[in-house]
PDB file of N, CA, C and O in Angstrom:
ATOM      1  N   UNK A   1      11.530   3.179   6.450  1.00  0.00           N
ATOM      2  CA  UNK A   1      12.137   1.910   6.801  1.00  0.00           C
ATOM      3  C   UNK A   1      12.251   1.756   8.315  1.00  0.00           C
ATOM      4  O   UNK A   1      12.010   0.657   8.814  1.00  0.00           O
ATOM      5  N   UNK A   2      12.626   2.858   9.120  1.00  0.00           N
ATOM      6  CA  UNK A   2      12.517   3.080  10.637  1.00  0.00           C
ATOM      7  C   UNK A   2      11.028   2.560  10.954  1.00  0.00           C
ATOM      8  O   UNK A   2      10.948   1.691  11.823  1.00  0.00           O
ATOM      9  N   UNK A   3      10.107   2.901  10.479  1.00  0.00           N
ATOM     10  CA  UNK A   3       8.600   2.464  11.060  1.00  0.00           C
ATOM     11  C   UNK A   3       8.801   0.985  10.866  1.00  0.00           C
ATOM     12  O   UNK A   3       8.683   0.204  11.810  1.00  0.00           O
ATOM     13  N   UNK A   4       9.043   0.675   9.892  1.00  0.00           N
ATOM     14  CA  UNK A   4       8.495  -0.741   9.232  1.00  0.00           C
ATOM     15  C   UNK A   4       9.405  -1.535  10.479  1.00  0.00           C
ATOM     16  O   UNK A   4       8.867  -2.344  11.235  1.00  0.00           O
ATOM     17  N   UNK A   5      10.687  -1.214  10.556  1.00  0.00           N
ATOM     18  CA  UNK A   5      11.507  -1.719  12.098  1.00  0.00           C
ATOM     19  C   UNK A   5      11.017  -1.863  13.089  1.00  0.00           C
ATOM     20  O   UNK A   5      11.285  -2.886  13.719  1.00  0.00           O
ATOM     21  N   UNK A   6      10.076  -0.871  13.642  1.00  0.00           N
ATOM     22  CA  UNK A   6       9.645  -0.604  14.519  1.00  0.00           C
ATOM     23  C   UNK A   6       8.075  -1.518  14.732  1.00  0.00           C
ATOM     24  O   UNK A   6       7.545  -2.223  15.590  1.00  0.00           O
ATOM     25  N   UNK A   7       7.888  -1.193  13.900  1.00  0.00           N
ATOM     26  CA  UNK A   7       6.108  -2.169  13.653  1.00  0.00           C
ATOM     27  C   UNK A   7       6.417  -3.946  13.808  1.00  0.00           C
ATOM     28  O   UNK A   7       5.679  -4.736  14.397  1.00  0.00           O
ATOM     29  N   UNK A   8       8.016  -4.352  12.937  1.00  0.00           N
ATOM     30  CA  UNK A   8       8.458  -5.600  13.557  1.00  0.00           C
ATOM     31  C   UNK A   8       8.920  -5.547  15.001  1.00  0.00           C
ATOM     32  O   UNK A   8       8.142  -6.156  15.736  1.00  0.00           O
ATOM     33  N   UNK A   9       9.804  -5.082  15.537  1.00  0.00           N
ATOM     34  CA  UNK A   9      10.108  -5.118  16.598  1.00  0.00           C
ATOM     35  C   UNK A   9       9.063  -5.263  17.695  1.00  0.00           C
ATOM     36  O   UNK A   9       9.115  -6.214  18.474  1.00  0.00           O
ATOM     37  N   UNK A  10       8.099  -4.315  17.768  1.00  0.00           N
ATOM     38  CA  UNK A  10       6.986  -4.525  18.562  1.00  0.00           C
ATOM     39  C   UNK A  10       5.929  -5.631  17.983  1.00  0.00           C
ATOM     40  O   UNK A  10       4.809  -5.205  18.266  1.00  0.00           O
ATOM     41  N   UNK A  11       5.875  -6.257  17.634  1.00  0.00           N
ATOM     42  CA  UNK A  11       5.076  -6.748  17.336  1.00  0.00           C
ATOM     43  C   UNK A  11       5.735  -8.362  17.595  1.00  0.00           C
ATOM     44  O   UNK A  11       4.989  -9.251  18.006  1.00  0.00           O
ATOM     45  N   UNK A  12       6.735  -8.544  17.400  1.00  0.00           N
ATOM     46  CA  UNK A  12       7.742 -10.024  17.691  1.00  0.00           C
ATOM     47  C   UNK A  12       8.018  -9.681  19.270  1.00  0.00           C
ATOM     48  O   UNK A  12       8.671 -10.396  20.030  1.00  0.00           O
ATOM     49  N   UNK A  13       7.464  -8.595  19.565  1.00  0.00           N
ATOM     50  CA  UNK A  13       8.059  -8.626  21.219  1.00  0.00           C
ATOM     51  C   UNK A  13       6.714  -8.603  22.474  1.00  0.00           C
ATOM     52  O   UNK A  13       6.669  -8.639  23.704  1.00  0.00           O
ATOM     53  N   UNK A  14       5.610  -8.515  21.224  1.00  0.00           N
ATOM     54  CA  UNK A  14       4.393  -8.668  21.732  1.00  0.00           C
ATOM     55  C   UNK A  14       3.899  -7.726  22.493  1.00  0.00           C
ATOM     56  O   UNK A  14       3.000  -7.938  23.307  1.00  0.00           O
ATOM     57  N   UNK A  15       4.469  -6.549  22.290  1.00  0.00           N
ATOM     58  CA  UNK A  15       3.878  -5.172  23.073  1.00  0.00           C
ATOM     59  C   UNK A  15       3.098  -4.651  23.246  1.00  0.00           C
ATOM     60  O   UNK A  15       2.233  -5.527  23.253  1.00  0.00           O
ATOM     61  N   UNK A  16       2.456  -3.460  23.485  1.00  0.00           N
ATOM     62  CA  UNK A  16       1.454  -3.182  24.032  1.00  0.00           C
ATOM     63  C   UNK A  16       0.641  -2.805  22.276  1.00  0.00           C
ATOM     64  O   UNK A  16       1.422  -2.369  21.430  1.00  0.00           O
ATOM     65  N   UNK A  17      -0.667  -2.973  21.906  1.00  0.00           N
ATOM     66  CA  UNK A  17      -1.251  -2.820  20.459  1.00  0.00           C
ATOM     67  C   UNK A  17      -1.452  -1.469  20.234  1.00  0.00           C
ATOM     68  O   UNK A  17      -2.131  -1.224  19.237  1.00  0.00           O
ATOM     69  N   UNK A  18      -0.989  -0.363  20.983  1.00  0.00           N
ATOM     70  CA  UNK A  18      -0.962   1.074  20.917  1.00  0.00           C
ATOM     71  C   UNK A  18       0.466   1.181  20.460  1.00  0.00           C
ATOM     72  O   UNK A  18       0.890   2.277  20.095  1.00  0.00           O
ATOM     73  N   UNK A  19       1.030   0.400  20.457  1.00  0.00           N
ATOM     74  CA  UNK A  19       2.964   0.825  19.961  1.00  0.00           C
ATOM     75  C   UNK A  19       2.531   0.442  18.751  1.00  0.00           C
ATOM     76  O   UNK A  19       3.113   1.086  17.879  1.00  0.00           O
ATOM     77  N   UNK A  20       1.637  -0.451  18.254  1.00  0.00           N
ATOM     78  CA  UNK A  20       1.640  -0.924  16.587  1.00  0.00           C
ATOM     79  C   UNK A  20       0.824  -0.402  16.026  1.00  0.00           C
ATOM     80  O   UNK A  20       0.877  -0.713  14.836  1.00  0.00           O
ATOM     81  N   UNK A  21      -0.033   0.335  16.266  1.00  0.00           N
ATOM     82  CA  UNK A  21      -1.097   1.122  15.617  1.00  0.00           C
ATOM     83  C   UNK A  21      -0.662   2.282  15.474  1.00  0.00           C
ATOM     84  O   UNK A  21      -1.013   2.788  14.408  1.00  0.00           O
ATOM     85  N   UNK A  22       0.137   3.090  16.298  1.00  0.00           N
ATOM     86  CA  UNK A  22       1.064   4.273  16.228  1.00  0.00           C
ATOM     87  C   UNK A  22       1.974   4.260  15.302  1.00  0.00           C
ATOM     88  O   UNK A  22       1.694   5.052  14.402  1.00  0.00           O
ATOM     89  N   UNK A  23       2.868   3.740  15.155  1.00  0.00           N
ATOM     90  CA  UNK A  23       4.164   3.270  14.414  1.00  0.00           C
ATOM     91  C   UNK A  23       3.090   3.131  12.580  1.00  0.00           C
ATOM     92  O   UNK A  23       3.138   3.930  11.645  1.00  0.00           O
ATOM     93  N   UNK A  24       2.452   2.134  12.664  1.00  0.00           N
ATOM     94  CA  UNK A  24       2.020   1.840  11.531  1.00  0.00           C
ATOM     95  C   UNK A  24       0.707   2.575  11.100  1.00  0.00           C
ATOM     96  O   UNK A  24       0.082   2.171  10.119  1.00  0.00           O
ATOM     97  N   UNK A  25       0.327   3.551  11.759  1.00  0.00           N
ATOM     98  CA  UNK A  25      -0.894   5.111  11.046  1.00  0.00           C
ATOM     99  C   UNK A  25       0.573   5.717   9.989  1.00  0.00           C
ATOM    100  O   UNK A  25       0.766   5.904   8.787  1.00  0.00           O
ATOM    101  N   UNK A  26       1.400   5.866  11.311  1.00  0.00           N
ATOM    102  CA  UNK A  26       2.286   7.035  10.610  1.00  0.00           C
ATOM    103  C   UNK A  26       3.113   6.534   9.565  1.00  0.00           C
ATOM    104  O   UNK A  26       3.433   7.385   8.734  1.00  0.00           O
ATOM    105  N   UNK A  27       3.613   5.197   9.355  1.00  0.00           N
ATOM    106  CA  UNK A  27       4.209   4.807   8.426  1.00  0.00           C
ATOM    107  C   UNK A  27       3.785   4.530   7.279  1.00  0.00           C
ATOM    108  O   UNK A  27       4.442   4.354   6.253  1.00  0.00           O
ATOM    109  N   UNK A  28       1.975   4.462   7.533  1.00  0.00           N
ATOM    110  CA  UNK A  28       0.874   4.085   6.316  1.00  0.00           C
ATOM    111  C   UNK A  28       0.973   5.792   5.938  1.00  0.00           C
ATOM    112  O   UNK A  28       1.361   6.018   4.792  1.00  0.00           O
ATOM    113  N   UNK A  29       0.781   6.526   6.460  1.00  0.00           N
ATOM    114  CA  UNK A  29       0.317   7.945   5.994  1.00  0.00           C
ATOM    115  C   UNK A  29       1.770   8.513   5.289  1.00  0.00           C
ATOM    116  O   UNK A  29       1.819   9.220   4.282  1.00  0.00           O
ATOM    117  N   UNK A  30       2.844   8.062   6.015  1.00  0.00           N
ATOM    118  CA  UNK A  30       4.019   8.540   5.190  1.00  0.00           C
ATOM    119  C   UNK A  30       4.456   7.788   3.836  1.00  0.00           C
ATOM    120  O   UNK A  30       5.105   8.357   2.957  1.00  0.00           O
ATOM    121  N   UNK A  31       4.072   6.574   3.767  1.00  0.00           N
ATOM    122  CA  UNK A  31       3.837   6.328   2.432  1.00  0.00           C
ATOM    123  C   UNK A  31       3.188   6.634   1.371  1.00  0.00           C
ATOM    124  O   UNK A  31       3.603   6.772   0.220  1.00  0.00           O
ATOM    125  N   UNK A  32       1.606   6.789   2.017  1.00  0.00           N
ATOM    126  CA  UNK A  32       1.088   7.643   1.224  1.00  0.00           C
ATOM    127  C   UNK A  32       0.906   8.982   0.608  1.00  0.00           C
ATOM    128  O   UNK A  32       0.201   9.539  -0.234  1.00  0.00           O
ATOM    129  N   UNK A  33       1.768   9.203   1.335  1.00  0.00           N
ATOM    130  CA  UNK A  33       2.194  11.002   0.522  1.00  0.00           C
ATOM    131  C   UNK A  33       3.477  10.554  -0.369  1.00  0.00           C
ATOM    132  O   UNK A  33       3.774  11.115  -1.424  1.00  0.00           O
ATOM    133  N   UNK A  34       4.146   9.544   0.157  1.00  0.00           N
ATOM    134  CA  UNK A  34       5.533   9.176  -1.024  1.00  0.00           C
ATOM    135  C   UNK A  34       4.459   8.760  -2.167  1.00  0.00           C
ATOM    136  O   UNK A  34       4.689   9.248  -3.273  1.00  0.00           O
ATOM    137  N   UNK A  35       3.704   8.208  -2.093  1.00  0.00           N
ATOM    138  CA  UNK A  35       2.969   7.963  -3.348  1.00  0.00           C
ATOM    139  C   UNK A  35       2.350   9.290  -3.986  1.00  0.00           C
ATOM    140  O   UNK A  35       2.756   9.319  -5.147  1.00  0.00           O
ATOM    141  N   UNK A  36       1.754  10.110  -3.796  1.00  0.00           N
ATOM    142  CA  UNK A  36       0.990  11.082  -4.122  1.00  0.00           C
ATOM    143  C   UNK A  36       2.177  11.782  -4.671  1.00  0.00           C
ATOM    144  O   UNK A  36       1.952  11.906  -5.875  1.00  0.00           O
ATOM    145  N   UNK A  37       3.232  12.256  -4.408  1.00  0.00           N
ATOM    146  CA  UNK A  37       4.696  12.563  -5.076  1.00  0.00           C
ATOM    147  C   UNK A  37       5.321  11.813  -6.167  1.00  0.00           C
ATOM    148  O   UNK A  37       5.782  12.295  -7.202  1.00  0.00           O
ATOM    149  N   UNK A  38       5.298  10.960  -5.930  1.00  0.00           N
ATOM    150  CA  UNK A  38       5.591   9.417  -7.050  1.00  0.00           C
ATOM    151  C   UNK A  38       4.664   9.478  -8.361  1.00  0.00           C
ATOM    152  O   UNK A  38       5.073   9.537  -9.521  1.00  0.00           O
ATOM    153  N   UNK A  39       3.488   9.454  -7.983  1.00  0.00           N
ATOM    154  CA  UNK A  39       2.782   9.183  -9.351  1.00  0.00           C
ATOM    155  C   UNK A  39       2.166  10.995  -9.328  1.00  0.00           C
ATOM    156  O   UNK A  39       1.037  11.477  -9.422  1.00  0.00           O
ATOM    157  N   UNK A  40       3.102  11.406  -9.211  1.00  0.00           N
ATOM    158  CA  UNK A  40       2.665  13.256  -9.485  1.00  0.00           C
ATOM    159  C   UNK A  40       0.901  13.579  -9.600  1.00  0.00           C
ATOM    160  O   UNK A  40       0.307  14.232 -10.458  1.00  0.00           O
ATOM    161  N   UNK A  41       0.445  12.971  -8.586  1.00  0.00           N
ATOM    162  CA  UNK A  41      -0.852  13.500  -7.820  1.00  0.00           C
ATOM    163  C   UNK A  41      -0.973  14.850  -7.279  1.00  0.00           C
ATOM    164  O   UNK A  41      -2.089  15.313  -7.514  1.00  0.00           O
ATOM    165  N   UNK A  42      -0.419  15.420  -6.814  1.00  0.00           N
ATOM    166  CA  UNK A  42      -0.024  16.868  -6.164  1.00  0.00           C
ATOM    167  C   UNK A  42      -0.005  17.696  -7.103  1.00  0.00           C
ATOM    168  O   UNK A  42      -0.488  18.778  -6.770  1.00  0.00           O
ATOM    169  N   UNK A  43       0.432  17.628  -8.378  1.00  0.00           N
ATOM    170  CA  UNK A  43       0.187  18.838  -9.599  1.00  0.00           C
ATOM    171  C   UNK A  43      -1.240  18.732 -10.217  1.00  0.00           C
ATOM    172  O   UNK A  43      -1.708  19.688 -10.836  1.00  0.00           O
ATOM    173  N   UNK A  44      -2.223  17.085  -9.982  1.00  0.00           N
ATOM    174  CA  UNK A  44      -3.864  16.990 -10.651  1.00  0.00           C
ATOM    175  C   UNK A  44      -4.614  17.935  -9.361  1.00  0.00           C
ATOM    176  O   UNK A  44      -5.508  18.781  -9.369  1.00  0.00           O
ATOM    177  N   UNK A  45      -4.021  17.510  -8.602  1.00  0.00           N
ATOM    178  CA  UNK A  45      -4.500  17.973  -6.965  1.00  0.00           C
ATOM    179  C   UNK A  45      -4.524  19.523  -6.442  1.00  0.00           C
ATOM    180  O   UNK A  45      -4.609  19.706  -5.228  1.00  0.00           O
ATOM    181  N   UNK A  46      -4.460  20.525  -7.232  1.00  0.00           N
ATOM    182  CA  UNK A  46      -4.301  21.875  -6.907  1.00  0.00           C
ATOM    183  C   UNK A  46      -4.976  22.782  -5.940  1.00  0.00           C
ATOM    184  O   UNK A  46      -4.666  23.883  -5.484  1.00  0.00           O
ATOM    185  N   UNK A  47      -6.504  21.593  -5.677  1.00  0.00           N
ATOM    186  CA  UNK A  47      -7.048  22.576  -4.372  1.00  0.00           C
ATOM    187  C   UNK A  47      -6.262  22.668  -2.863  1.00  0.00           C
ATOM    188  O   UNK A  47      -6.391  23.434  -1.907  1.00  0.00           O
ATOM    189  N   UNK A  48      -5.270  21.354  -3.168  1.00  0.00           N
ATOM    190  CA  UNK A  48      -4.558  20.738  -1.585  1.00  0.00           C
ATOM    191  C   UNK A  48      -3.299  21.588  -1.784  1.00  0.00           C
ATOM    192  O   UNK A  48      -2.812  21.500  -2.911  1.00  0.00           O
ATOM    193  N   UNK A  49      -2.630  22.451  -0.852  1.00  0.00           N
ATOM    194  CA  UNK A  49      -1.196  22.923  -0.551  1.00  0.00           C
ATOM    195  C   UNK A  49      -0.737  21.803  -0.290  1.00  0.00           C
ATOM    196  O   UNK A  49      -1.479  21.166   0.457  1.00  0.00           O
ATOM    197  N   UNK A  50       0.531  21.088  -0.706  1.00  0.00           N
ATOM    198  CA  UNK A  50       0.718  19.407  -0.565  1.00  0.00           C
ATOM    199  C   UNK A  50       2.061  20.248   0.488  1.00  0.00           C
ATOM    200  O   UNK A  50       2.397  19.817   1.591  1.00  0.00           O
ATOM    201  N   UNK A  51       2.595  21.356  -0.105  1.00  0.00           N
ATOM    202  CA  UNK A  51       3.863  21.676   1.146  1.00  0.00           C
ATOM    203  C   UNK A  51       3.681  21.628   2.472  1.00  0.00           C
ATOM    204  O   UNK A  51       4.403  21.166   3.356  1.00  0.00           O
ATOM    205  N   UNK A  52       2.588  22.180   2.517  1.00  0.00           N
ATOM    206  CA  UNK A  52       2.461  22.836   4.351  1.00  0.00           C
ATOM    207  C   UNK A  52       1.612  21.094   4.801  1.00  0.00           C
ATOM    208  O   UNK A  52       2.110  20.462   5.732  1.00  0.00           O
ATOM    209  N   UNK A  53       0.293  20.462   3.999  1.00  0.00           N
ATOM    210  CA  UNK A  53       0.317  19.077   4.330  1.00  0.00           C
ATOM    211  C   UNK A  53       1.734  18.124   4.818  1.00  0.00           C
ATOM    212  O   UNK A  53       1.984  17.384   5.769  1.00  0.00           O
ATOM    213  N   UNK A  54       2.354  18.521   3.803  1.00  0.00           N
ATOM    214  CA  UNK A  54       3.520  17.766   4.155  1.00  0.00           C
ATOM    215  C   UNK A  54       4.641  17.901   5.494  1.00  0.00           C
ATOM    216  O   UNK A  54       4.945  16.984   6.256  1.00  0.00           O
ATOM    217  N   UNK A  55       5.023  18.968   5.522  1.00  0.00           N
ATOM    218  CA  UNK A  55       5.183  19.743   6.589  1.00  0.00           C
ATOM    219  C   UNK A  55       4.284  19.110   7.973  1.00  0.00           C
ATOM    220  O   UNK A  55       4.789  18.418   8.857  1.00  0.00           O
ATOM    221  N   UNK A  56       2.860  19.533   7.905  1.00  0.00           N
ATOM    222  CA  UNK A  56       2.369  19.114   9.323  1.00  0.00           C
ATOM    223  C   UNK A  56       2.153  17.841   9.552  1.00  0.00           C
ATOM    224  O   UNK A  56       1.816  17.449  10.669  1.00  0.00           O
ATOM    225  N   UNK A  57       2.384  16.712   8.113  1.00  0.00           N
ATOM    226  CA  UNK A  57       2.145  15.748   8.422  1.00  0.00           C
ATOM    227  C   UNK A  57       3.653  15.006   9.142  1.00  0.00           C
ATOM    228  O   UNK A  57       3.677  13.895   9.671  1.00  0.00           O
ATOM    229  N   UNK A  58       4.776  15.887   9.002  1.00  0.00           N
ATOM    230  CA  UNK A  58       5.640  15.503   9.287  1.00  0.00           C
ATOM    231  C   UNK A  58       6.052  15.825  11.166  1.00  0.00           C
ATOM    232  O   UNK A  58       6.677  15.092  11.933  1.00  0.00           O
ATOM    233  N   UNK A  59       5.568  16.863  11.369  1.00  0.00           N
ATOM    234  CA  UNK A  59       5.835  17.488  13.275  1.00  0.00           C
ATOM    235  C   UNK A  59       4.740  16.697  13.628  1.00  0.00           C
ATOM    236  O   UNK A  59       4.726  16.150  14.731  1.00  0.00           O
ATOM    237  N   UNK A  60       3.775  16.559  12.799  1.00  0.00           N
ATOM    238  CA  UNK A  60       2.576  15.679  13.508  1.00  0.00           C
ATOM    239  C   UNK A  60       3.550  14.121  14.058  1.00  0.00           C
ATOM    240  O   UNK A  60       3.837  13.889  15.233  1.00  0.00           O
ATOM    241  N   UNK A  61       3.839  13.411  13.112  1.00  0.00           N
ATOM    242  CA  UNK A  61       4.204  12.196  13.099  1.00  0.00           C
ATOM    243  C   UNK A  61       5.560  12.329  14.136  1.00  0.00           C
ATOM    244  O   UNK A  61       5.918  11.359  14.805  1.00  0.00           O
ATOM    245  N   UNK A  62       6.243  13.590  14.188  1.00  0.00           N
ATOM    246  CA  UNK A  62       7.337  13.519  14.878  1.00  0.00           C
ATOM    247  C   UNK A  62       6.904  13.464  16.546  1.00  0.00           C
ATOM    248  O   UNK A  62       7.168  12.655  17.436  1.00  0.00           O
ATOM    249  N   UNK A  63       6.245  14.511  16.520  1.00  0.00           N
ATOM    250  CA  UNK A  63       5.544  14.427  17.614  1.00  0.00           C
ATOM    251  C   UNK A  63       4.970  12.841  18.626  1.00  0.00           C
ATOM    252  O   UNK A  63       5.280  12.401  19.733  1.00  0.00           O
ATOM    253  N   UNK A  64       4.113  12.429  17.642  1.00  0.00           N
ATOM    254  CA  UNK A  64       3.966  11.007  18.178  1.00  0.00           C
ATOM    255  C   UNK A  64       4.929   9.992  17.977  1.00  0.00           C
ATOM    256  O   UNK A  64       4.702   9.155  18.851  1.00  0.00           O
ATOM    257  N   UNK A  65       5.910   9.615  17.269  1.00  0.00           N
ATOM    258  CA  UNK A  65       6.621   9.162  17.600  1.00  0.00           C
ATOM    259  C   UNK A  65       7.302   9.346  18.840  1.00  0.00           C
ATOM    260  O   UNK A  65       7.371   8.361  19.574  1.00  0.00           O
ATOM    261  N   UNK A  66       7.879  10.544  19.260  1.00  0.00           N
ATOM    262  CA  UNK A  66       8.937  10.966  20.393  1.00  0.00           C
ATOM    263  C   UNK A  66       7.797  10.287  21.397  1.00  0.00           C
ATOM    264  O   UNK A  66       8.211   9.501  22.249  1.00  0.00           O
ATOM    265  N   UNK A  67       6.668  10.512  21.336  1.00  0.00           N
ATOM    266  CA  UNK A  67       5.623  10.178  22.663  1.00  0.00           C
ATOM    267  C   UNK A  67       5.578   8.877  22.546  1.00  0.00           C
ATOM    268  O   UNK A  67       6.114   8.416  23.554  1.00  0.00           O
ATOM    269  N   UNK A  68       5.226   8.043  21.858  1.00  0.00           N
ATOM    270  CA  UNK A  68       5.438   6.582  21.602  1.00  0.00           C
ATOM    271  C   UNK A  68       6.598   6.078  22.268  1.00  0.00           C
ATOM    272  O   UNK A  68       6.611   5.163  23.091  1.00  0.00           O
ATOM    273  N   UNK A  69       7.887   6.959  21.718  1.00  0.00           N
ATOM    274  CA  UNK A  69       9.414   5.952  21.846  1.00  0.00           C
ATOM    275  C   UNK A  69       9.104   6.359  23.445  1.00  0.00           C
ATOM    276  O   UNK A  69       9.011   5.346  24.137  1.00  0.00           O
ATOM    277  N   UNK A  70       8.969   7.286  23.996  1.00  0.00           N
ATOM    278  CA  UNK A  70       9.334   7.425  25.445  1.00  0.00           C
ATOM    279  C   UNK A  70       8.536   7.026  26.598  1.00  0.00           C
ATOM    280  O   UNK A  70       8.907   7.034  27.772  1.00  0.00           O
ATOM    281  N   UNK A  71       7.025   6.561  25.985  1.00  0.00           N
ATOM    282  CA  UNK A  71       6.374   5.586  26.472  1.00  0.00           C
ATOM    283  C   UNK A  71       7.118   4.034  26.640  1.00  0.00           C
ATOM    284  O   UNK A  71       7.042   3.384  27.683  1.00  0.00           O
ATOM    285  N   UNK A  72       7.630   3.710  25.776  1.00  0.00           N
ATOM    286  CA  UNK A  72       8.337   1.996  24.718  1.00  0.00           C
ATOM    287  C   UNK A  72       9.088   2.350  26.048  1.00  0.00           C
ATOM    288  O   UNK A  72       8.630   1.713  26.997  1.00  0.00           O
ATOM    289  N   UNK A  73       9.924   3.034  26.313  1.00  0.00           N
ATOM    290  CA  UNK A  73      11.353   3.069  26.745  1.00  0.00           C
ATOM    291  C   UNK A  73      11.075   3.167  28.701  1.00  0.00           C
ATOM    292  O   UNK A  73      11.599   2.556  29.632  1.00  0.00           O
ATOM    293  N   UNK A  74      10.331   3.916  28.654  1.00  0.00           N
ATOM    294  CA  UNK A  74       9.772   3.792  30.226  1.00  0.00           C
ATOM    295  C   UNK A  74       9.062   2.449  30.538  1.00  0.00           C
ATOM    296  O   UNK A  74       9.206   1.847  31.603  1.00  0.00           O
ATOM    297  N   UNK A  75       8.437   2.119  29.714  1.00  0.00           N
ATOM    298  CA  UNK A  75       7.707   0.659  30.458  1.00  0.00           C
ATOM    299  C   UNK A  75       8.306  -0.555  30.248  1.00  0.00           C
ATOM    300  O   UNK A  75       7.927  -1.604  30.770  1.00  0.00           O
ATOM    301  N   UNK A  76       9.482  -0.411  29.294  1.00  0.00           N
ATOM    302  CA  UNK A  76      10.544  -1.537  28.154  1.00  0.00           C
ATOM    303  C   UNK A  76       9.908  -2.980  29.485  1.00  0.00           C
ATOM    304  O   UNK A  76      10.214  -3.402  30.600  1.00  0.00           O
ATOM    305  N   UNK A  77       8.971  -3.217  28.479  1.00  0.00           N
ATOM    306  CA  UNK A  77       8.726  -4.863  29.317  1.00  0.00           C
ATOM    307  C   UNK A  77       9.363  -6.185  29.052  1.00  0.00           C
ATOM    308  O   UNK A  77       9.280  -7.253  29.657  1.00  0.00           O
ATOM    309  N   UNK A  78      10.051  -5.811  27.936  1.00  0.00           N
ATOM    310  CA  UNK A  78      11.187  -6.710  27.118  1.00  0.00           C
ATOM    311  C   UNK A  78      11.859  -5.907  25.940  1.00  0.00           C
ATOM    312  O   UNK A  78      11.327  -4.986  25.321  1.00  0.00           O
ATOM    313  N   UNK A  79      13.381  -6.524  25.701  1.00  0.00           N
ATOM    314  CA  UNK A  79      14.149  -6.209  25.048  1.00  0.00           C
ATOM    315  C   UNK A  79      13.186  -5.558  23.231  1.00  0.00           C
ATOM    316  O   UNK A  79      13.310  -4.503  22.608  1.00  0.00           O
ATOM    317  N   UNK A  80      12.638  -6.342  23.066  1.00  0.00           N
ATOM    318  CA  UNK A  80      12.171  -6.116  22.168  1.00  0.00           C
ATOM    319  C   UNK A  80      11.234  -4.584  21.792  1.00  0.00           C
ATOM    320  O   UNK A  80      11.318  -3.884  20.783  1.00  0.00           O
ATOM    321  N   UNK A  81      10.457  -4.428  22.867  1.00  0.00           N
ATOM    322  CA  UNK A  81       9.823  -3.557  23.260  1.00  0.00           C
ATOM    323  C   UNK A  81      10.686  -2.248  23.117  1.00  0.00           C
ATOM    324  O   UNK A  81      10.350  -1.320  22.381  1.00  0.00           O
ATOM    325  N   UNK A  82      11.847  -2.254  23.897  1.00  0.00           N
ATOM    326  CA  UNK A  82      13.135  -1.174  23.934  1.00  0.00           C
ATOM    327  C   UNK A  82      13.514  -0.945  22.754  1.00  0.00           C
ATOM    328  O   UNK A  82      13.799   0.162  22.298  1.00  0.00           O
ATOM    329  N   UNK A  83      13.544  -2.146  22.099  1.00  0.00           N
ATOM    330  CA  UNK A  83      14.222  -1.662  20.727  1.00  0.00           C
ATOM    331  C   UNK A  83      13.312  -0.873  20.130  1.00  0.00           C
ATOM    332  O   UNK A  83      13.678   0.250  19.783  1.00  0.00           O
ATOM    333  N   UNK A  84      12.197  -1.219  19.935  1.00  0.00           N
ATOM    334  CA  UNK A  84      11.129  -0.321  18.948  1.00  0.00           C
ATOM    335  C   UNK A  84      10.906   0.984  19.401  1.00  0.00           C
ATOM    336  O   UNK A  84      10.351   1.756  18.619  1.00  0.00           O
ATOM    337  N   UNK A  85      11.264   1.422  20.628  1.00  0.00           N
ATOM    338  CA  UNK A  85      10.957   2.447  21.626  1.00  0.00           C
ATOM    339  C   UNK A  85      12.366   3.277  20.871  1.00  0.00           C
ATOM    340  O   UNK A  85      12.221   4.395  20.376  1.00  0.00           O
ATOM    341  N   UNK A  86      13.491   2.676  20.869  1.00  0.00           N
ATOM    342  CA  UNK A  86      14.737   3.462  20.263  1.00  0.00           C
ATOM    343  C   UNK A  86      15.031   3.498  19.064  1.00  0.00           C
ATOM    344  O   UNK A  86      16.017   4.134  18.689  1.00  0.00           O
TER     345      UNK A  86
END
């Protein structure tokens, strides 16, 4: 729900198209593992370790986020911008 905030915020604030493509990889990819959990894909799926996927898909995404928000927050070209950055 934080991404989906964030993907509005920048995007009504007209920011730079690297804040919305960032925000919304990672919010598409984190859905899609809520799905693969949801419709119990991960137990048909036995060649994939879905833990440690999950896991790196998560420091991965943390990672770029923190780099994203502190990009947003250093260049804050409008309010809007700041917000999605925080």
């Amino acid at each position: 729900l934080l991404g989906l905030a964030a993907i509005i915020c920048f995007v009504v604030s007209d920011a730079h198209e690297a804040y919305v493509v960032v925000v919304g990889m990672e919010t598409g990819i984190t859905v899609l593992f809520l799905l693969v959990y949801l419709l119990k894909l991960d137990a048909r799926m036995r060649f994939f370790f879905w833990p440690l996927a999950d896991i790196l898909n998560s420091v991965i995404s943390a990672l770029f986020f923190l780099v994203m928000s502190l990009f947003a927050m250093i260049t804050r070209t409008n309010k809007g911008t700041l917000t999605g950055g925080v």
